[in-house]
C-alpha positions in Angstrom: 64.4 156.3 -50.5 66.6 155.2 -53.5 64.3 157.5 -55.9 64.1 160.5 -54.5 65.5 163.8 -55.8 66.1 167.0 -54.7 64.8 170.2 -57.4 65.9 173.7 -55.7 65.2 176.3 -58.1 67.9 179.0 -57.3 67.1 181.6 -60.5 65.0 184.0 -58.7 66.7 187.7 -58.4 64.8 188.8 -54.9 64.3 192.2 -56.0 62.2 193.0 -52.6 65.3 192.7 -51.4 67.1 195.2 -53.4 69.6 197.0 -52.8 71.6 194.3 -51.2 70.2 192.0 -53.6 71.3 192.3 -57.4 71.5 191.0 -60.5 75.3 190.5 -59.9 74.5 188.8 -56.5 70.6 187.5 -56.4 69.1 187.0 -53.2 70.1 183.4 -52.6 73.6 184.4 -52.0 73.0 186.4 -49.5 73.8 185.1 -45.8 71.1 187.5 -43.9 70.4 185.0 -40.6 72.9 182.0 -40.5 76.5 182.0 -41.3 76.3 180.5 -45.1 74.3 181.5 -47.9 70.8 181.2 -48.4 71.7 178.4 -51.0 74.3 176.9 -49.4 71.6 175.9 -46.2 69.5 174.8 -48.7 72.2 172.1 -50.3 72.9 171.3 -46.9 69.8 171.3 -44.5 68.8 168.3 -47.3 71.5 166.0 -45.6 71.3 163.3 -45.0 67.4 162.3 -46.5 69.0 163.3 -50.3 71.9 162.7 -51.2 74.0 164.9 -53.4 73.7 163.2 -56.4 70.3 163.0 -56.3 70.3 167.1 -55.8 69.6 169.1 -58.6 69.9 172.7 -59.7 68.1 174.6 -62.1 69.0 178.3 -62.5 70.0 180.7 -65.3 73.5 181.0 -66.9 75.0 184.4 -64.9 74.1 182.4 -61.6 75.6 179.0 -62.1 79.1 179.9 -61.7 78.7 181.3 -58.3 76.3 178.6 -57.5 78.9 176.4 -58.0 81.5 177.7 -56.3 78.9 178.2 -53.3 78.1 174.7 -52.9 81.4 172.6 -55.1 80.7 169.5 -53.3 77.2 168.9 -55.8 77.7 166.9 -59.1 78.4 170.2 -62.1 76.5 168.0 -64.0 74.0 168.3 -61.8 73.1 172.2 -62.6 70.3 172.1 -64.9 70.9 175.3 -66.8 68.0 177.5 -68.1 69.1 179.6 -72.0 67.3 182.8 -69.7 64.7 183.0 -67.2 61.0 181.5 -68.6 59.2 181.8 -64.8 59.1 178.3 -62.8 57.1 176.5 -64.7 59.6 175.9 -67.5 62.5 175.9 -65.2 60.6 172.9 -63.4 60.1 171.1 -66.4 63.3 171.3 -67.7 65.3 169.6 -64.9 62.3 167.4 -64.3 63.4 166.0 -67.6 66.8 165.7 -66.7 66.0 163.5 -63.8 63.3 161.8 -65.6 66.2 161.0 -67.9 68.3 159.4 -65.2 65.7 157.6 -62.8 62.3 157.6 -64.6 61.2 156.1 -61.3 62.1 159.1 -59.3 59.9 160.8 -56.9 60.8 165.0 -57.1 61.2 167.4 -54.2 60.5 170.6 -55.7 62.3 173.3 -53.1 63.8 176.3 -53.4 66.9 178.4 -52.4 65.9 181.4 -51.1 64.1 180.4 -47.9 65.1 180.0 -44.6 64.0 177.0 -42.1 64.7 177.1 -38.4 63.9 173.6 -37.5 65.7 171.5 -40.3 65.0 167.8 -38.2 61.6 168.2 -38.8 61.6 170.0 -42.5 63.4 166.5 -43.9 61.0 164.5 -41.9 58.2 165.8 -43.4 59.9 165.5 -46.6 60.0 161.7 -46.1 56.5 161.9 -45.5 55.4 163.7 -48.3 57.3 161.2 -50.1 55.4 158.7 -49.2 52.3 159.8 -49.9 53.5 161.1 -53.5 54.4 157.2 -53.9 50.9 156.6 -53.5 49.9 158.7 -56.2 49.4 162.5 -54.6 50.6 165.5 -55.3 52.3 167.0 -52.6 52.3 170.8 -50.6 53.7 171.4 -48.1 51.4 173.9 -45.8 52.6 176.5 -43.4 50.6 176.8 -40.6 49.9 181.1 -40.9 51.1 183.3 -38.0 49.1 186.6 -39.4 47.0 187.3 -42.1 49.6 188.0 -44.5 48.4 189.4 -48.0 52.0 188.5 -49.7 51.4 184.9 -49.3 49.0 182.5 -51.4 46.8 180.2 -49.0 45.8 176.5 -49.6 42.3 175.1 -48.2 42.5 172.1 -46.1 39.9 169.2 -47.3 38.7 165.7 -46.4 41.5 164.0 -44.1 43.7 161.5 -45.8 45.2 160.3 -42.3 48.2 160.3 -40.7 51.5 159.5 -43.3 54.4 159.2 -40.6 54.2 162.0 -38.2 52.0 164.6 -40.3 48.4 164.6 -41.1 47.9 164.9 -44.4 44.8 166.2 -45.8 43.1 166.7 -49.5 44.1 170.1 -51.0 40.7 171.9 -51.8 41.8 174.7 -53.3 44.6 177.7 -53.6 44.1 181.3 -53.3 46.8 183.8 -54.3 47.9 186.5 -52.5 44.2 188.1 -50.7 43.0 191.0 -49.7 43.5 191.7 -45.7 39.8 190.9 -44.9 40.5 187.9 -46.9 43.7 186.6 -45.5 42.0 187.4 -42.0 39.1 185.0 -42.6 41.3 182.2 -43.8 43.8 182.6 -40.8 40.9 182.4 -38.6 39.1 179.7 -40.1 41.8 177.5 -39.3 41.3 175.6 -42.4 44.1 177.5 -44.5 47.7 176.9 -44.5 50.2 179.2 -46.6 51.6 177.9 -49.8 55.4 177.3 -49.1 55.7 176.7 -52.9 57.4 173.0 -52.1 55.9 170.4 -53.9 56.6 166.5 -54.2 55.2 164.2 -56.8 56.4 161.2 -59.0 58.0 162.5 -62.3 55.5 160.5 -64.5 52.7 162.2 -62.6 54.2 165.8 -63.2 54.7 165.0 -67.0 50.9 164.2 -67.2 50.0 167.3 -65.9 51.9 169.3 -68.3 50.4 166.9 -70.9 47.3 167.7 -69.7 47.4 171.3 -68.8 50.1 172.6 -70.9 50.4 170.6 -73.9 52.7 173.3 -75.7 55.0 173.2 -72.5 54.8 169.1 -73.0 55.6 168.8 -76.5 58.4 171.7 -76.4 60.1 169.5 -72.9 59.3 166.0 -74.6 61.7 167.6 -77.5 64.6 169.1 -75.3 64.5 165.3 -73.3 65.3 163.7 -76.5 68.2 165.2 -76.8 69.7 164.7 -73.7 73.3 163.4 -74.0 73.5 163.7 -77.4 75.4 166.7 -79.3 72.0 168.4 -80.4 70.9 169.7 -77.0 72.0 172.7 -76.5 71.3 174.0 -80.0 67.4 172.5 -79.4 67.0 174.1 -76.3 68.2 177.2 -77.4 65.8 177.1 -80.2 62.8 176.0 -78.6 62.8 178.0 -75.0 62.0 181.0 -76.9 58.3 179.4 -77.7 58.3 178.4 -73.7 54.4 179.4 -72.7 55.8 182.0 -69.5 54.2 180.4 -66.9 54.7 179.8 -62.8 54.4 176.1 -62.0 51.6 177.2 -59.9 49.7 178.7 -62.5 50.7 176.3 -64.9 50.5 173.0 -63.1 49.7 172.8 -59.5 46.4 175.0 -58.9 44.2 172.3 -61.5 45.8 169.5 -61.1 44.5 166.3 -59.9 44.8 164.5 -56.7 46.2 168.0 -55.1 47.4 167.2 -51.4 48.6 169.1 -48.4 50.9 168.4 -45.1 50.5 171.5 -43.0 53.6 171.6 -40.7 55.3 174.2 -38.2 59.2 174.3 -39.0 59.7 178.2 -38.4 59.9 178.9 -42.1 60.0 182.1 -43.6 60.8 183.0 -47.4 62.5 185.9 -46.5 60.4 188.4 -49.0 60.9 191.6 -47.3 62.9 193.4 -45.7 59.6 193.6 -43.0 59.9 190.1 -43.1 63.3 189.4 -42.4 63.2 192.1 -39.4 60.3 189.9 -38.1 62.6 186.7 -38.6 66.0 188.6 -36.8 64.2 190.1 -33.8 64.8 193.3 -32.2 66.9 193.8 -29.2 65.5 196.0 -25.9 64.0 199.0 -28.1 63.0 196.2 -30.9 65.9 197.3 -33.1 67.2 194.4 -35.8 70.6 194.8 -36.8 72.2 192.6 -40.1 75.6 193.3 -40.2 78.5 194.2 -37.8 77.0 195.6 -34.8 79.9 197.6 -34.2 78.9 200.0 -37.1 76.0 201.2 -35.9 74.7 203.5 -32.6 71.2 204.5 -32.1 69.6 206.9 -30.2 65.9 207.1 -29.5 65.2 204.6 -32.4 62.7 201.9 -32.1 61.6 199.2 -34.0 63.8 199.6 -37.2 65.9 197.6 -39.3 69.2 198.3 -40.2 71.1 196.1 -42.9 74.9 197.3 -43.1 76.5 196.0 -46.3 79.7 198.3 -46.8 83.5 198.0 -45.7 84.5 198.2 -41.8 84.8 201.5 -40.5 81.6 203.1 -42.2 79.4 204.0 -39.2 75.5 204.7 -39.3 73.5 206.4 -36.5 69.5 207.1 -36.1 68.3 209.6 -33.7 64.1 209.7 -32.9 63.3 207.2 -35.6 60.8 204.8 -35.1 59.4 201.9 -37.8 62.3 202.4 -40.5 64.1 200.1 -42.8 67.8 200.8 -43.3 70.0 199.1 -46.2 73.7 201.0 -46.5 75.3 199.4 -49.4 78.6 200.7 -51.0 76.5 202.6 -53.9 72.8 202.6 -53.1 71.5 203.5 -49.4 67.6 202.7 -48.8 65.4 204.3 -46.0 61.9 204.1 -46.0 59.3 203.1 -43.8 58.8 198.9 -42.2 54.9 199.3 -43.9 56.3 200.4 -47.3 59.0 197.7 -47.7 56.9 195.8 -50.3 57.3 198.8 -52.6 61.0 198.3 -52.8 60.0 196.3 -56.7 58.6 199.6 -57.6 62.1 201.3 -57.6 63.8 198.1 -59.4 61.1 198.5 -62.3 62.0 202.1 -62.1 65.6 201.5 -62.6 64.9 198.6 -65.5 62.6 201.4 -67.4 65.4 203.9 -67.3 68.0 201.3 -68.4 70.1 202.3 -65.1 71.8 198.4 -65.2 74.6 199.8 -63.0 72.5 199.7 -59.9 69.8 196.6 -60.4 
């Protein structure tokens, strides 16, 4: 697969995930379930369908230094670098440029870096086959085949068949559904038609750039500008100048939920994008008494405590213990310690925006 290219998008903050996450340390650096970063697995777990000079990065400028240094074996050049986040769908069409620039042939993996993937054989195999059918003129999503009727995922609708591409059946994507209601998402996981969105998508760069031409003709014109520029002494002053009039947009919004010939490949690869803290004590597991512990073990005694989470993020020594609790999400970090309750985990982003209103920088 000479033209195919890796596009992880590693700008996201992860403020669910607060307060281990930060602006000084966004969620994909964090190692919560293997021993590397979340970035790092996803440089890696790519190896060896992409190589790493077809790998690109596009984040914002207080990440790419640490991105770097996380993963020094990709290209610098590499590290498509946004002026300040603009949401995805800018940040996509910006590095799609890039690469556009160097193959305009290439067919695009759009991934990301915050998620994690437990079987990583089959995740580049169905990479290859979602490759294959982009080069037949698809876009592609990948599916994941629902394990509960989750209302923090958005869903994708399973149409006509387009047969089997390598080891996957792929199928005509007939529509996406964003985040439902619970009587919703409990139809759709029932109906056995819906798969959730992993927010990967494959597709030949001169297909992309017709959709934005299409759909988002602004976006177009403002990318068409920024490309010409590319290798000359003129590009950073021109994108500087012209990301400001970027239309703030999610690739989903912006591109993928209208475009034409929309496809899916539902697969099973024990995925998880690691929203929550409800979600990563689902991914770790509990022990006897249903107890998930991130961090060193030897920090924390329970007593009577069931089915709670405790995330440990300060220097050795620092010991925690919970008597009678039962459903509870634990973060200890040197400066902020959470507690609230596994069901109310979602409403961690509520705190964050308190923080941003009241200017407290010190602790986002």
């Amino acid at each position: 697969m000479d033209h195919l290219y890796a596009l992880i998008m590693a700008g996201g903050g992860g403020t669910r995930l607060w307060p281990l996450s930060r602006q000084r340390r966004p969620k994909q650096m964090l190692s919560l379930v293997e021993n590397r970063n979340m970035f790092q697995a996803a440089v890696e777990r790519l190896d060896p369908l992409i190589p790493l000079d077809h790998t690109f990065i596009v984040t914002g400028r207080e990440y790419v230094e640490q991105l770097r240094a996380s993963a020094p074996q990709l290209p610098p050049s590499n590290f498509i670098v946004e002026p300040y986040g603009q949401n995805t769908g800018p940040a996509v069409g910006l590095a799609a440029v890039h690469i556009q620039h160097r193959d305009p042939r290439s067919v695009i993996a759009v991934l990301t870096a915050d998620q994690y993937i437990a079987d990583q054989a089959k995740f580049r195999s169905v990479l290859a086959a979602a490759a294959d059918l982009a080069s037949r003129g698809y876009i592609v999503t990948l599916g994941i085949a629902p394990t509960f009727p989750s209302t923090g995922y958005g869903y994708i609708r399973r149409g006509e068949s387009l047969g089997q591409v390598r080891d996957f059946q792929a199928y005509r994507a007939a529509g996406f559904t964003e985040k439902p209601d619970a009587e919703t998402a409990l139809h759709f996981v029932t109906s056995g038609l819906y798969s959730w969105n992993s927010g990967m998508f494959i597709f030949r760069i001169e297909q992309l750039m017709s959709e934005y031409a299409r759909q988002q003709p602004v976006m177009h014109t403002i990318l068409q500008e920024i490309g010409s520029t590319i290798g000359h002494d003129d590009y950073d002053e021109t994108l500087g100048r012209l990301w400001a009039k970027m239309p703030r947009l999610s690739i989903d919004y912006a591109v993928m939920e209208h475009a034409d010939n929309m496809a899916v490949i539902p697969v099973e690869m024990g995925w998880s994008d690691i929203g929550s803290w409800a979600t990563l004590f689902d991914l770790l597991g509990g022990d006897q008494n249903g107890n998930a512990i991130c961090g060193p073990r030897q920090d924390y005694i329970y007593l009577d405590t069931r089915n709670t989470l405790v995330v440990t993020d300060t220097a050795p020594g620092r010991m925690i213990v919970t008597i009678g609790l039962e459903n509870i999400v634990i973060v200890d970090t040197p400066d902020v310690l959470l507690v609230c309750h596994r069901s109310r985990s979602e409403d961690v982003r509520q705190i964050v925006d308190r923080l941003k209103d009241a200017g407290d920088v010190a602790h986002l």
